[in-house]
N, CA, C and O atoms as a Tinker XYZ file with bonds, in Angstrom:
   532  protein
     1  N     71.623000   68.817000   95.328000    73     2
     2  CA    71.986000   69.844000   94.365000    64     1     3
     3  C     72.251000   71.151000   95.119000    63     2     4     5
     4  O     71.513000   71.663000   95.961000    81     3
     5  N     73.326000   71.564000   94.715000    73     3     6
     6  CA    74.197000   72.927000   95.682000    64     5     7
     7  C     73.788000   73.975000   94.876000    63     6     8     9
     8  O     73.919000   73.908000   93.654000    81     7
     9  N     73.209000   75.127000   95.539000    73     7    10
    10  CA    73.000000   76.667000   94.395000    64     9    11
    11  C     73.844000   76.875000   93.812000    63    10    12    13
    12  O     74.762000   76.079000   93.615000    81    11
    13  N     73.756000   78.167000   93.310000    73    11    14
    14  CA    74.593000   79.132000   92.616000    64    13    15
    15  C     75.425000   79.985000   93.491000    63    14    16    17
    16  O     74.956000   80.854000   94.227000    81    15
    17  N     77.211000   79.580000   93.332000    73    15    18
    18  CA    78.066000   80.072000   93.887000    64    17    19
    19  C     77.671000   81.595000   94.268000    63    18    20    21
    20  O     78.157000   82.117000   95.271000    81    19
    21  N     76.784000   82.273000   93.437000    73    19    22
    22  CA    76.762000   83.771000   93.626000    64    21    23
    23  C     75.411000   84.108000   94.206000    63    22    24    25
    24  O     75.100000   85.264000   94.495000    81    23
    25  N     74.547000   82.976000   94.381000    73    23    26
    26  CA    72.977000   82.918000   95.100000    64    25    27
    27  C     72.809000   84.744000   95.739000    63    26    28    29
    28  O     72.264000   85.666000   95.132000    81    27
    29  N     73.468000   84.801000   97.105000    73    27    30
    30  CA    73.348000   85.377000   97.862000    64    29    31
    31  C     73.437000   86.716000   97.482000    63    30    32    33
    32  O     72.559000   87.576000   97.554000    81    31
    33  N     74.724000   86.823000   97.018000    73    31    34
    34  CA    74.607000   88.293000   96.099000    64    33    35
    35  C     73.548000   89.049000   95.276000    63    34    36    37
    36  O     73.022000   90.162000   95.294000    81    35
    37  N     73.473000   87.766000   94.444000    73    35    38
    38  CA    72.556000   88.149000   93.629000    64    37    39
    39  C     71.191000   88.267000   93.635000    63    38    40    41
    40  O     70.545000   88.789000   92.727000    81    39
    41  N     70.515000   87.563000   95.126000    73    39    42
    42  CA    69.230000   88.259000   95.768000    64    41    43
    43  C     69.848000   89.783000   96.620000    63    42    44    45
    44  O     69.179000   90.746000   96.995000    81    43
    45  N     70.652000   89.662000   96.684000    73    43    46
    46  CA    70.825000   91.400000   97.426000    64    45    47
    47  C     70.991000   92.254000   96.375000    63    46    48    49
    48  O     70.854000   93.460000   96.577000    81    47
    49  N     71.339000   91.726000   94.975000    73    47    50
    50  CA    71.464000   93.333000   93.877000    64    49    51
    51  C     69.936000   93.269000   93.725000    63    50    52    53
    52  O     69.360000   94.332000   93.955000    81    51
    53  N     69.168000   92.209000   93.376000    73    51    54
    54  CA    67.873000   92.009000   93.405000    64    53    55
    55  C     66.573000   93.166000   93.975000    63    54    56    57
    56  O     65.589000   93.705000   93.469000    81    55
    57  N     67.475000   93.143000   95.753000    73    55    58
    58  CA    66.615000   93.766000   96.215000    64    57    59
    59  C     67.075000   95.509000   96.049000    63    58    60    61
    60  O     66.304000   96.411000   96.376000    81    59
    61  N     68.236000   95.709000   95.576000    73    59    62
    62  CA    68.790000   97.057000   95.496000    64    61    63
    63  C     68.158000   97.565000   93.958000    63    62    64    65
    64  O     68.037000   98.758000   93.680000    81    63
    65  N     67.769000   96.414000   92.989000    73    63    66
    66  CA    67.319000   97.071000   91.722000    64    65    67
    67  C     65.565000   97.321000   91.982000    63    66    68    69
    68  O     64.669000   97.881000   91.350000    81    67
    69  N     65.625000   96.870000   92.754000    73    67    70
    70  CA    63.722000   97.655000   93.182000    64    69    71
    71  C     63.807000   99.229000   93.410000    63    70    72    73
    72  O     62.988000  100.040000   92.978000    81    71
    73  N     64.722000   99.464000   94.019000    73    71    74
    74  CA    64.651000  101.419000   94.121000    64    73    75
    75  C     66.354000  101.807000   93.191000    63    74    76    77
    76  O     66.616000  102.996000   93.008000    81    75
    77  N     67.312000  100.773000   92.712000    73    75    78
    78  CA    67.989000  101.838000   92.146000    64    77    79
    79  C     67.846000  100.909000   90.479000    63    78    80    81
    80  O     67.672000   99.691000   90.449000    81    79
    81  N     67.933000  101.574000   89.506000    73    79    82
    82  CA    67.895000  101.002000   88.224000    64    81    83
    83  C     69.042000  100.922000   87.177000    63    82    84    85
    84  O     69.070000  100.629000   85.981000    81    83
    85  N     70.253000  101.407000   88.357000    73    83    86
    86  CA    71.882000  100.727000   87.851000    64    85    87
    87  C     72.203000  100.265000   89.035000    63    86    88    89
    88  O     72.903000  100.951000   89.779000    81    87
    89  N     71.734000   98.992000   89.421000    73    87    90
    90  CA    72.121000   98.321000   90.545000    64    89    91
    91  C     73.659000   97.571000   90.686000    63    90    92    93
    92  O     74.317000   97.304000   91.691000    81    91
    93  N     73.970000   97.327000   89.057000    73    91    94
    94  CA    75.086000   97.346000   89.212000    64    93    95
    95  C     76.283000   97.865000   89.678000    63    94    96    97
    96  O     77.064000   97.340000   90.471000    81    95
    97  N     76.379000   99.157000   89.011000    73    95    98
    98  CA    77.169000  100.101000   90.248000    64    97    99
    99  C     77.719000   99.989000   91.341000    63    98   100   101
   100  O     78.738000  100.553000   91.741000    81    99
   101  N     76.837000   99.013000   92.027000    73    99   102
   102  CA    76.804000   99.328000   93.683000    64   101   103
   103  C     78.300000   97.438000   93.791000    63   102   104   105
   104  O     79.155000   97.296000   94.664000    81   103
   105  N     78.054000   96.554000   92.742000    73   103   106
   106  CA    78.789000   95.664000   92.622000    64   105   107
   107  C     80.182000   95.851000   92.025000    63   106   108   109
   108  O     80.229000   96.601000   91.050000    81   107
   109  N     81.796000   95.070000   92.614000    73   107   110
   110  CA    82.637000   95.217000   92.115000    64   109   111
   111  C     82.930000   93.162000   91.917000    63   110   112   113
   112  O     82.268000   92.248000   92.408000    81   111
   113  N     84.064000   93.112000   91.088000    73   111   114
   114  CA    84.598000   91.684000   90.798000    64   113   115
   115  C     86.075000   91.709000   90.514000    63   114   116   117
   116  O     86.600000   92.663000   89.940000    81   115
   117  N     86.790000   90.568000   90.952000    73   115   118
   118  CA    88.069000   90.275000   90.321000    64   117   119
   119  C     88.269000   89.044000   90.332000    63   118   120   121
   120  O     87.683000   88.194000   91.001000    81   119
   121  N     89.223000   88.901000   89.485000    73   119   122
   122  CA    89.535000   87.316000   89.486000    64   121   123
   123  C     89.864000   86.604000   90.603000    63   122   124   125
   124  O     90.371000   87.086000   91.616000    81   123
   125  N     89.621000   85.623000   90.450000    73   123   126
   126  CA    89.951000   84.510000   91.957000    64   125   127
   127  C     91.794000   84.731000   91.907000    63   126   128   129
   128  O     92.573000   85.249000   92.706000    81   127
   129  N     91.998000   84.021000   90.483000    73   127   130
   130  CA    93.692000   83.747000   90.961000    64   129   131
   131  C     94.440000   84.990000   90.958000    63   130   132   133
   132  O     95.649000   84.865000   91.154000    81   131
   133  N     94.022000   86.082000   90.791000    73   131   134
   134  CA    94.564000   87.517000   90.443000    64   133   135
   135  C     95.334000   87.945000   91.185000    63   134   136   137
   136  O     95.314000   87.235000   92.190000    81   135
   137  N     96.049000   88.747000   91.280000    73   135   138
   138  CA    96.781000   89.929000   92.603000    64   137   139
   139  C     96.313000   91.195000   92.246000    63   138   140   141
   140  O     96.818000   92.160000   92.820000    81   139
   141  N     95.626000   91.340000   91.583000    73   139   142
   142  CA    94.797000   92.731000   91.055000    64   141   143
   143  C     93.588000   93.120000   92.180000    63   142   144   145
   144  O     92.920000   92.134000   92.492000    81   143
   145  N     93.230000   94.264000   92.779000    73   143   146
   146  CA    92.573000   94.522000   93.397000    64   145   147
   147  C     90.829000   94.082000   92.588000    63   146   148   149
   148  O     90.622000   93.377000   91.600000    81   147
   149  N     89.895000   94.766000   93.411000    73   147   150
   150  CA    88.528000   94.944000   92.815000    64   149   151
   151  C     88.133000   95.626000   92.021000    63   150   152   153
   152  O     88.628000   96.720000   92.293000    81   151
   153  N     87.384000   95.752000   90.952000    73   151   154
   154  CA    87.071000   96.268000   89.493000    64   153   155
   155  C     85.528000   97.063000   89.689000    63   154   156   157
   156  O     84.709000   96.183000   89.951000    81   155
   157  N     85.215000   97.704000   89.670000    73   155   158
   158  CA    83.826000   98.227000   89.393000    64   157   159
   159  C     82.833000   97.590000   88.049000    63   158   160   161
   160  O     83.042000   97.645000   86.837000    81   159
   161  N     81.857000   97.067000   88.714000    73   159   162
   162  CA    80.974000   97.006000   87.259000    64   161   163
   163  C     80.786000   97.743000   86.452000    63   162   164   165
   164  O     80.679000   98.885000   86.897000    81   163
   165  N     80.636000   97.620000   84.911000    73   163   166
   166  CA    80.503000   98.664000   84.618000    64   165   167
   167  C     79.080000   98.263000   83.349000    63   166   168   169
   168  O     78.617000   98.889000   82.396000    81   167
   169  N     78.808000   97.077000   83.899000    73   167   170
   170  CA    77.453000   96.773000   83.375000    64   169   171
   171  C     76.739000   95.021000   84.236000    63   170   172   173
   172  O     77.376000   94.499000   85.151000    81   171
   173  N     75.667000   94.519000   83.810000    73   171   174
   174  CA    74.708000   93.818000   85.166000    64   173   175
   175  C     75.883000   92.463000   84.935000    63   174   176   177
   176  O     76.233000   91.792000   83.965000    81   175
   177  N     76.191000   92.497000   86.193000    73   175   178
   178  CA    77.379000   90.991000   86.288000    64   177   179
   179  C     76.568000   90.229000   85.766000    63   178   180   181
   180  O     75.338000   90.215000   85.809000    81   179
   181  N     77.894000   89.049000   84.847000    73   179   182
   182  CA    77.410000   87.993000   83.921000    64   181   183
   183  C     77.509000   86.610000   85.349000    63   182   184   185
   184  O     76.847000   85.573000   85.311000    81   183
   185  N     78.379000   86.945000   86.354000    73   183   186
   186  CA    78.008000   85.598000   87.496000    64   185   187
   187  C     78.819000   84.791000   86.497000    63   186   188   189
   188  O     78.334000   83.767000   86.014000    81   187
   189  N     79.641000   85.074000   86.275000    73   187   190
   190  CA    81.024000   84.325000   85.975000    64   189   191
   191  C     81.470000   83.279000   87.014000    63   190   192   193
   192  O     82.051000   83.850000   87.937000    81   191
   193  N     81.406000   82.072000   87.167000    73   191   194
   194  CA    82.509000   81.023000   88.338000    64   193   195
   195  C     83.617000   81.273000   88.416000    63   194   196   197
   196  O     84.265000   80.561000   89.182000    81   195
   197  N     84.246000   82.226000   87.779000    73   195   198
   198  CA    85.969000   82.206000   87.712000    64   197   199
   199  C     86.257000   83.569000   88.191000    63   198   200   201
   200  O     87.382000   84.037000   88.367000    81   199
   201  N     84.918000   84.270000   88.423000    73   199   202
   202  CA    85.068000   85.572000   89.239000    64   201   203
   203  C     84.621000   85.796000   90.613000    63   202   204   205
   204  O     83.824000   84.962000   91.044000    81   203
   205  N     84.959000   86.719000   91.367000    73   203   206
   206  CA    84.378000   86.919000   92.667000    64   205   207
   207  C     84.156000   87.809000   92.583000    63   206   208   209
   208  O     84.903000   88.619000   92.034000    81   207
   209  N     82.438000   88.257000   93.340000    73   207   210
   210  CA    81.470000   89.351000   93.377000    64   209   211
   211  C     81.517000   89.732000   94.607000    63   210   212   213
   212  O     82.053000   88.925000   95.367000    81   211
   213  N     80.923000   91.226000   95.310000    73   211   214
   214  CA    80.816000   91.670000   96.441000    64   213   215
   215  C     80.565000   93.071000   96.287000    63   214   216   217
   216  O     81.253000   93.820000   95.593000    81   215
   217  N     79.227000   93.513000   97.173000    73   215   218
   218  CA    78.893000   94.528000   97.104000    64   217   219
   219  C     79.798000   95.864000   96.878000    63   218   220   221
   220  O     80.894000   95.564000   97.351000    81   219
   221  N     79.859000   97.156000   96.393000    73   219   222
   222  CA    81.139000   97.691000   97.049000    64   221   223
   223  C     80.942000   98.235000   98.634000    63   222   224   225
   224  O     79.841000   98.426000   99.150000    81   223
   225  N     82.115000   98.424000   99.231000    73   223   226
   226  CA    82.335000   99.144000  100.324000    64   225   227
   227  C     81.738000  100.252000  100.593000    63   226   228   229
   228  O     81.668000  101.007000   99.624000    81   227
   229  N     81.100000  100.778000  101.931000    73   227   230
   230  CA    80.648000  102.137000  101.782000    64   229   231
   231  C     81.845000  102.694000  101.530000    63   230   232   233
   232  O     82.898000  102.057000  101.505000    81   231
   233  N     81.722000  104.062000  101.308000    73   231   234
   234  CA    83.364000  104.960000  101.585000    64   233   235
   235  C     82.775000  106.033000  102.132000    63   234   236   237
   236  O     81.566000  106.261000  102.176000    81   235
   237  N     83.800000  106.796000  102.614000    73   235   238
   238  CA    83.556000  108.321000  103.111000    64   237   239
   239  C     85.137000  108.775000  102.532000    63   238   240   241
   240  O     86.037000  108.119000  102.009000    81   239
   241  N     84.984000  110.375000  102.936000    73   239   242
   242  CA    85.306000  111.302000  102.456000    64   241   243
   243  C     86.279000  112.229000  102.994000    63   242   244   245
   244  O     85.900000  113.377000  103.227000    81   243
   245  N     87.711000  111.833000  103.270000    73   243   246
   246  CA    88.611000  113.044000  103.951000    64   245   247
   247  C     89.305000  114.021000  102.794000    63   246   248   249
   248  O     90.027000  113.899000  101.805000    81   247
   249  N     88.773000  114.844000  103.382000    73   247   250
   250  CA    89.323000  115.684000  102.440000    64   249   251
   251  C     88.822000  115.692000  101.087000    63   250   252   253
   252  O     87.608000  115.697000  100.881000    81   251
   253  N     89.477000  115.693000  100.359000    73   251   254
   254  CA    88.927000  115.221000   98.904000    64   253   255
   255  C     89.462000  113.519000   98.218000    63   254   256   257
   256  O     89.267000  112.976000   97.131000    81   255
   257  N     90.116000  113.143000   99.337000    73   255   258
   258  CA    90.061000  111.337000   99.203000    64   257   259
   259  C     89.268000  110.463000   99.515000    63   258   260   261
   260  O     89.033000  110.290000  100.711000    81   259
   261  N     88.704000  109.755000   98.635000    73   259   262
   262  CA    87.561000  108.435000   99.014000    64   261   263
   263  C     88.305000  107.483000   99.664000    63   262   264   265
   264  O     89.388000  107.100000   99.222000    81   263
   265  N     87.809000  107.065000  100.685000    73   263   266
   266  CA    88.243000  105.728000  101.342000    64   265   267
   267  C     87.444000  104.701000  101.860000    63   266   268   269
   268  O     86.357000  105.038000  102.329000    81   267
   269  N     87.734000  103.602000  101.872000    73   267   270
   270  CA    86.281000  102.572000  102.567000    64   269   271
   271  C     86.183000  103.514000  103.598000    63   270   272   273
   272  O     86.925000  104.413000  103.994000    81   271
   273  N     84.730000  102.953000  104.048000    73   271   274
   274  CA    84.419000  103.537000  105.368000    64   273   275
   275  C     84.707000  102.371000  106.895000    63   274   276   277
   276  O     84.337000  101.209000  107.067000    81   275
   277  N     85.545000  103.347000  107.831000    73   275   278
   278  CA    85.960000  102.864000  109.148000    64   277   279
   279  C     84.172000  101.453000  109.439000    63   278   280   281
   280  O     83.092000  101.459000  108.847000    81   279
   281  N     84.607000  100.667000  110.379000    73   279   282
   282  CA    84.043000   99.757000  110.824000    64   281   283
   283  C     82.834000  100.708000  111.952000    63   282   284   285
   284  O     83.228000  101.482000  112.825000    81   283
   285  N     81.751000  100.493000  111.741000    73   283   286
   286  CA    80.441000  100.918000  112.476000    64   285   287
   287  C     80.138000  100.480000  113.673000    63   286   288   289
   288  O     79.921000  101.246000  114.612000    81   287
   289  N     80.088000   99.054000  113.769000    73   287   290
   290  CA    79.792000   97.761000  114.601000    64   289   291
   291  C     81.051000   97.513000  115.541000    63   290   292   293
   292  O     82.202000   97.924000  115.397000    81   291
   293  N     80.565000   96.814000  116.428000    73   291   294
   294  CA    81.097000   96.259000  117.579000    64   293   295
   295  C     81.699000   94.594000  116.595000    63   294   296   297
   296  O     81.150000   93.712000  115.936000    81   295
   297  N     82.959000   94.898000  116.994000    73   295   298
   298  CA    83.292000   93.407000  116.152000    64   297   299
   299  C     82.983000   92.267000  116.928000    63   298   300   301
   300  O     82.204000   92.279000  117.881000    81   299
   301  N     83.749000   91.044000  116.413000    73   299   302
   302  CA    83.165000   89.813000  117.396000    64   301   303
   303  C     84.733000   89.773000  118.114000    63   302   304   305
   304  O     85.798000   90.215000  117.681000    81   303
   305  N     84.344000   88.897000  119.679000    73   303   306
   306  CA    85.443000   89.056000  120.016000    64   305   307
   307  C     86.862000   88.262000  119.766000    63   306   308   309
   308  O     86.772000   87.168000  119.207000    81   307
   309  N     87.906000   88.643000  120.067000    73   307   310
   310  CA    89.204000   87.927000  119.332000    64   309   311
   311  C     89.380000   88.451000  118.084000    63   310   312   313
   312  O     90.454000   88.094000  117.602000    81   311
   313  N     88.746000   89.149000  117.392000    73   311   314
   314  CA    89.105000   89.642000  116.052000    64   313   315
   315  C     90.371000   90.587000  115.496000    63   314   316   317
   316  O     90.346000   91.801000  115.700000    81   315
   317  N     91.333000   90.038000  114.877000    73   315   318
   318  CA    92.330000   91.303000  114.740000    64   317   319
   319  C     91.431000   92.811000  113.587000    63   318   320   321
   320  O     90.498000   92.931000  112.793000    81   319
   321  N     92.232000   93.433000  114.069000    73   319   322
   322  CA    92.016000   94.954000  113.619000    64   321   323
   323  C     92.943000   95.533000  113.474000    63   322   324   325
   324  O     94.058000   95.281000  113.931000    81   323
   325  N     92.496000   96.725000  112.562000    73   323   326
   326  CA    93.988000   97.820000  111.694000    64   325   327
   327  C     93.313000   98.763000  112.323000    63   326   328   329
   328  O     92.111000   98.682000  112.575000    81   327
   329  N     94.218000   99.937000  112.684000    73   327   330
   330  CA    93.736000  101.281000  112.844000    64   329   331
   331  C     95.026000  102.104000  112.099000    63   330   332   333
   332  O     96.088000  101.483000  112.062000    81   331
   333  N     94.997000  103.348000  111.555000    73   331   334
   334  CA    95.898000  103.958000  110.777000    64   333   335
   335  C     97.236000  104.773000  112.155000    63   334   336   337
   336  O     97.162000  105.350000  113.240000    81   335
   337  N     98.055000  104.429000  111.428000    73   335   338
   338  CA    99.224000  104.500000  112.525000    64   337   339
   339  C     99.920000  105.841000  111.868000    63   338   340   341
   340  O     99.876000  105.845000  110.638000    81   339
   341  N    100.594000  107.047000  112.515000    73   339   342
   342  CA   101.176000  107.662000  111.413000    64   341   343
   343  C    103.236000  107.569000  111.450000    63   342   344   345
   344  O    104.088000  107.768000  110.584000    81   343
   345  N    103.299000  107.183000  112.871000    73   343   346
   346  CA   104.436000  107.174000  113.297000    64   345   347
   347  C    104.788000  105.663000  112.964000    63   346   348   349
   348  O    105.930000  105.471000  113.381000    81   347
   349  N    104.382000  104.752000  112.505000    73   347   350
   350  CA   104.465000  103.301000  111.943000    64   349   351
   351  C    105.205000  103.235000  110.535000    63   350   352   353
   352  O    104.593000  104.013000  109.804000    81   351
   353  N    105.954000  102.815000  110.035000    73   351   354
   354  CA   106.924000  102.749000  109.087000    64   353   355
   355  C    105.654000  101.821000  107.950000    63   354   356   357
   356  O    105.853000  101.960000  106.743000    81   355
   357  N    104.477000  100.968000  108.369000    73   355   358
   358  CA   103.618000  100.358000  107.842000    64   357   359
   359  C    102.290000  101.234000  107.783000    63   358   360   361
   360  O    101.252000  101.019000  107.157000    81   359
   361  N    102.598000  102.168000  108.530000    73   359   362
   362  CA   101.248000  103.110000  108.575000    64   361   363
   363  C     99.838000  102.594000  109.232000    63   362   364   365
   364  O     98.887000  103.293000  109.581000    81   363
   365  N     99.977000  101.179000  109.298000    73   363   366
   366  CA    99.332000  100.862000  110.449000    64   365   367
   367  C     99.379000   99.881000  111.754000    63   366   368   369
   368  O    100.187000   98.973000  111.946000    81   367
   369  N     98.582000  100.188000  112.384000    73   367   370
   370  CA    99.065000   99.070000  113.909000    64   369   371
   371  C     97.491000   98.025000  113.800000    63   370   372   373
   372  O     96.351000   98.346000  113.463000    81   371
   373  N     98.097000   96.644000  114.268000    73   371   374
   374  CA    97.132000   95.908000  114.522000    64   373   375
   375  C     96.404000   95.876000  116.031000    63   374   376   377
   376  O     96.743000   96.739000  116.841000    81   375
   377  N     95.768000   95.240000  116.267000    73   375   378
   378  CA    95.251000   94.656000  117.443000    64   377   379
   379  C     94.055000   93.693000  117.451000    63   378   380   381
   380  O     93.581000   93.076000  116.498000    81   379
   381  N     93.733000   93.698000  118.537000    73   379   382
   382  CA    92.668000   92.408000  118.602000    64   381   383
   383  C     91.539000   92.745000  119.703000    63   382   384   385
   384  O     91.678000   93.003000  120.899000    81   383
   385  N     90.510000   92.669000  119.005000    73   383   386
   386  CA    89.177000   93.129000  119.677000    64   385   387
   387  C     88.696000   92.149000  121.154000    63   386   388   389
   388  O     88.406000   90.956000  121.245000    81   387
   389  N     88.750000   92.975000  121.940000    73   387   390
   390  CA    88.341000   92.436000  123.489000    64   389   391
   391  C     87.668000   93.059000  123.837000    63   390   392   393
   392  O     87.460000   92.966000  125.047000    81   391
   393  N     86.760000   94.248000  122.953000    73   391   394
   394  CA    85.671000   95.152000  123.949000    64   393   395
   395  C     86.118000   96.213000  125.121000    63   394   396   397
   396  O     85.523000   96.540000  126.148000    81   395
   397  N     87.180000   96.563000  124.677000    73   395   398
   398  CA    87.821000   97.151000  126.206000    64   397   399
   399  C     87.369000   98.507000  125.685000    63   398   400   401
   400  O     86.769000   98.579000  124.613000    81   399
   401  N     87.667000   99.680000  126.483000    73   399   402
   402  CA    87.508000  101.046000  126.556000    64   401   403
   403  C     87.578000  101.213000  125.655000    63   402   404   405
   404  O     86.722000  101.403000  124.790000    81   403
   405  N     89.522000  101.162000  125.612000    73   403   406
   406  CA    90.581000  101.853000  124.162000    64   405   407
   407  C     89.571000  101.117000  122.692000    63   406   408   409
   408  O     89.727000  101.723000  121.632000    81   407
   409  N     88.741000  100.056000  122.668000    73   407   410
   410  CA    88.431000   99.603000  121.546000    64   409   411
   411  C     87.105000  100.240000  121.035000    63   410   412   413
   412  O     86.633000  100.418000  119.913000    81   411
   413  N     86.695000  100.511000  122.296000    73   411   414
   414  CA    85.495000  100.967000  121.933000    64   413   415
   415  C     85.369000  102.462000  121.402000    63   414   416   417
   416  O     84.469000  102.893000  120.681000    81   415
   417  N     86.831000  103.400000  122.083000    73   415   418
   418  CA    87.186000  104.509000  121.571000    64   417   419
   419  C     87.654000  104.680000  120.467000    63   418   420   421
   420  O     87.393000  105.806000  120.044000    81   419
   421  N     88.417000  103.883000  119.585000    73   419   422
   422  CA    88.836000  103.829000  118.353000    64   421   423
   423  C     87.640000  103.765000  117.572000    63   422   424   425
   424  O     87.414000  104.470000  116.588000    81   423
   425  N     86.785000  102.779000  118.112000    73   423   426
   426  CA    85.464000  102.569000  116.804000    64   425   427
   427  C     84.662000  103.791000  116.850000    63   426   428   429
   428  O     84.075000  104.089000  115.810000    81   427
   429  N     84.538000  104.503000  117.805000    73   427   430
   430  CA    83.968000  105.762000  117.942000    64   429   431
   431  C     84.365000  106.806000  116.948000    63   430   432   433
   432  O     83.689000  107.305000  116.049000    81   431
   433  N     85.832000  107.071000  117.363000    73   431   434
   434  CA    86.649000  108.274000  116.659000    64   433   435
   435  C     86.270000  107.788000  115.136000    63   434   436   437
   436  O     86.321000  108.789000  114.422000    81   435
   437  N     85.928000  106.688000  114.410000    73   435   438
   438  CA    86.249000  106.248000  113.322000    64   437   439
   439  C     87.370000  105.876000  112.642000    63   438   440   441
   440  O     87.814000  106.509000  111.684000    81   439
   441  N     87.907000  104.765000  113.142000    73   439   442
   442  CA    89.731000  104.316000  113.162000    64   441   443
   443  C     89.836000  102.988000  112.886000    63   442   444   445
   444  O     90.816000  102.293000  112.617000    81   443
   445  N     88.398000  102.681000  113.022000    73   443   446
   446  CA    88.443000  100.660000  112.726000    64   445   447
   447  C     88.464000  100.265000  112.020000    63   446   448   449
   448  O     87.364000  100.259000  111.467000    81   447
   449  N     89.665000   99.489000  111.200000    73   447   450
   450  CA    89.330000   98.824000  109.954000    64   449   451
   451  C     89.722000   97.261000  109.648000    63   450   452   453
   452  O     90.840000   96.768000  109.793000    81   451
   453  N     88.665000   96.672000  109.239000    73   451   454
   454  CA    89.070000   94.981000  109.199000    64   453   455
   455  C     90.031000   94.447000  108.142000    63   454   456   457
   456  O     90.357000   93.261000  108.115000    81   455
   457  N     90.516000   95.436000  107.192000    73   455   458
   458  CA    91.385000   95.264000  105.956000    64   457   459
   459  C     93.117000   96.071000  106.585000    63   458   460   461
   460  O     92.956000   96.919000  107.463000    81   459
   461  N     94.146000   95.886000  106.285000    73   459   462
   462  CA    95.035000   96.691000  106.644000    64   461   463
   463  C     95.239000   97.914000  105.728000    63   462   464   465
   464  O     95.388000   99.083000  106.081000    81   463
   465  N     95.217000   97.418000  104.505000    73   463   466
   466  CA    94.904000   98.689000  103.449000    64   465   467
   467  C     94.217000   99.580000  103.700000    63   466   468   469
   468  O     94.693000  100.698000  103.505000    81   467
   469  N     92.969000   99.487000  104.178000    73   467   470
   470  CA    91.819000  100.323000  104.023000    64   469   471
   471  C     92.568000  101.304000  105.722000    63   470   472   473
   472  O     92.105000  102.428000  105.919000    81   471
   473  N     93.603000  100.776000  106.712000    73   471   474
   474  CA    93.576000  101.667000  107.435000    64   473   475
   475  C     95.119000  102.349000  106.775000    63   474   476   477
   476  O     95.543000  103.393000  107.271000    81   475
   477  N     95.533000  101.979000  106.160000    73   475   478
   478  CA    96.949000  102.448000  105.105000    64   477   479
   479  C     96.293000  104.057000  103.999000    63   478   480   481
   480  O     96.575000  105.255000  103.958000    81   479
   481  N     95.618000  103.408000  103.492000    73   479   482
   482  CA    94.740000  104.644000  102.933000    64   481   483
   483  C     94.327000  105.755000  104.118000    63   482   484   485
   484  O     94.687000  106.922000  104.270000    81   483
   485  N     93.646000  105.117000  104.698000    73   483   486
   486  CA    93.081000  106.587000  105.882000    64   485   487
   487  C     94.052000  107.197000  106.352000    63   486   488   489
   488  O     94.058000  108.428000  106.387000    81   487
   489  N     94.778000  106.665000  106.678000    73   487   490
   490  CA    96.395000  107.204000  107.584000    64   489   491
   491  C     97.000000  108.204000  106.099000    63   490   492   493
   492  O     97.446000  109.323000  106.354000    81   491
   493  N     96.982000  107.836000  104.939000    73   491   494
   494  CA    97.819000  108.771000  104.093000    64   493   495
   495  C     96.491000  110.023000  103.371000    63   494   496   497
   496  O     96.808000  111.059000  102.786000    81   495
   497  N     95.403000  109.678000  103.558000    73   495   498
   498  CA    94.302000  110.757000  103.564000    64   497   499
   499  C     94.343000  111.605000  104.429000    63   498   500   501
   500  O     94.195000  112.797000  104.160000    81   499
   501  N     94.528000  111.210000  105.499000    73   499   502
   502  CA    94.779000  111.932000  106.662000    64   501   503
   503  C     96.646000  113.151000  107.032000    63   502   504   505
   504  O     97.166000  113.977000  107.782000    81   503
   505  N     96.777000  112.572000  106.174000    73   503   506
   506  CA    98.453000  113.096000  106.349000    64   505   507
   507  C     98.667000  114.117000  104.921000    63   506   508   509
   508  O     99.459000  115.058000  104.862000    81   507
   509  N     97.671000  113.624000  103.719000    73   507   510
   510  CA    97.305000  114.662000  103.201000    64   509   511
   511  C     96.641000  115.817000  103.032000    63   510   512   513
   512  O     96.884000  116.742000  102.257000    81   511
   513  N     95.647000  115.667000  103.947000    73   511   514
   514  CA    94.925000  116.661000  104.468000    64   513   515
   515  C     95.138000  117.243000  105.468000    63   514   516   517
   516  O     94.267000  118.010000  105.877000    81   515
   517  N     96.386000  117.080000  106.219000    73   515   518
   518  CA    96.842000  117.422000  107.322000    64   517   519
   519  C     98.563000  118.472000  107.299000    63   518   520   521
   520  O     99.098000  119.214000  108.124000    81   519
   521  N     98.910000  118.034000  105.992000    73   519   522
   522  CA   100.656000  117.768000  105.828000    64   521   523
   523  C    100.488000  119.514000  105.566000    63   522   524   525
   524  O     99.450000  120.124000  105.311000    81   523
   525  N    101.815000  120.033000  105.718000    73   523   526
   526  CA   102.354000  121.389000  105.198000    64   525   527
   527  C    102.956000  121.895000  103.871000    63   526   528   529
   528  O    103.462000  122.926000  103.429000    81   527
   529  N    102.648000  120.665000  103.465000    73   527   530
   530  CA   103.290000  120.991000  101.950000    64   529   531
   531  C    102.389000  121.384000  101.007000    63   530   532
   532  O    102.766000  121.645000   99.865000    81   531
């Protein structure tokens, strides 16, 4: 007998409703077959099978735009990566984690991101808070 598709999650809101008492909050969901991004809870997930759960993202703060927050950690190696590009017609450039200098300097500056979006956003936070207009 196999758990509950959402087991894992749902001992981690578990341990987040011991000190916060809208633990939901902290959870977003969307449909499996969707093209719709992630949804915010906006009350204690029902653990739907036809939905997918996941903590939300930290974010931080440029300017007055929320964005996930850049990657903290040392990735594993071989991993591709986004960093926000501004001269890129895609706004961002990939690469692939080997631990080298340049990688370790990007994760520093705060530039690492494992989603391409999330470095698409920073790059236009950044160009808004930066731009002359």
């Amino acid at each position: 007998m196999s758990g509950h598709k959402h087991a894992e999650l749902m001992i981690k809101l578990g341990e987040i409703a011991k000190t916060d008492d809208e633990p939901w909050r902290r959870v977003q969901y969307r449909e499996r077959t969707s093209n719709y991004g992630w949804e915010d809870c906006r009350v204690f997930p029902a653990w739907h099978n036809t939905l997918d759960y996941r903590l939300k993202p930290e974010t931080i703060m440029i300017g007055d735009v929320e964005i996930n927050a850049p990657e903290r950690e040392v990735l594993e190696q071989n991993e591709d990566y986004y960093v926000p590009n501004l001269l890129a017609k895609s706004m961002y450039s990939t690469s692939r984690w080997v631990n080298s200098v340049a990688d370790l300097r990007l994760l520093e500056s705060g530039v690492v991101f494992r989603i391409p979006m999330d470095a698409i956003e920073c790059a236009k936070a950044m160009i808004k808070l930066t731009s002359l207009k």
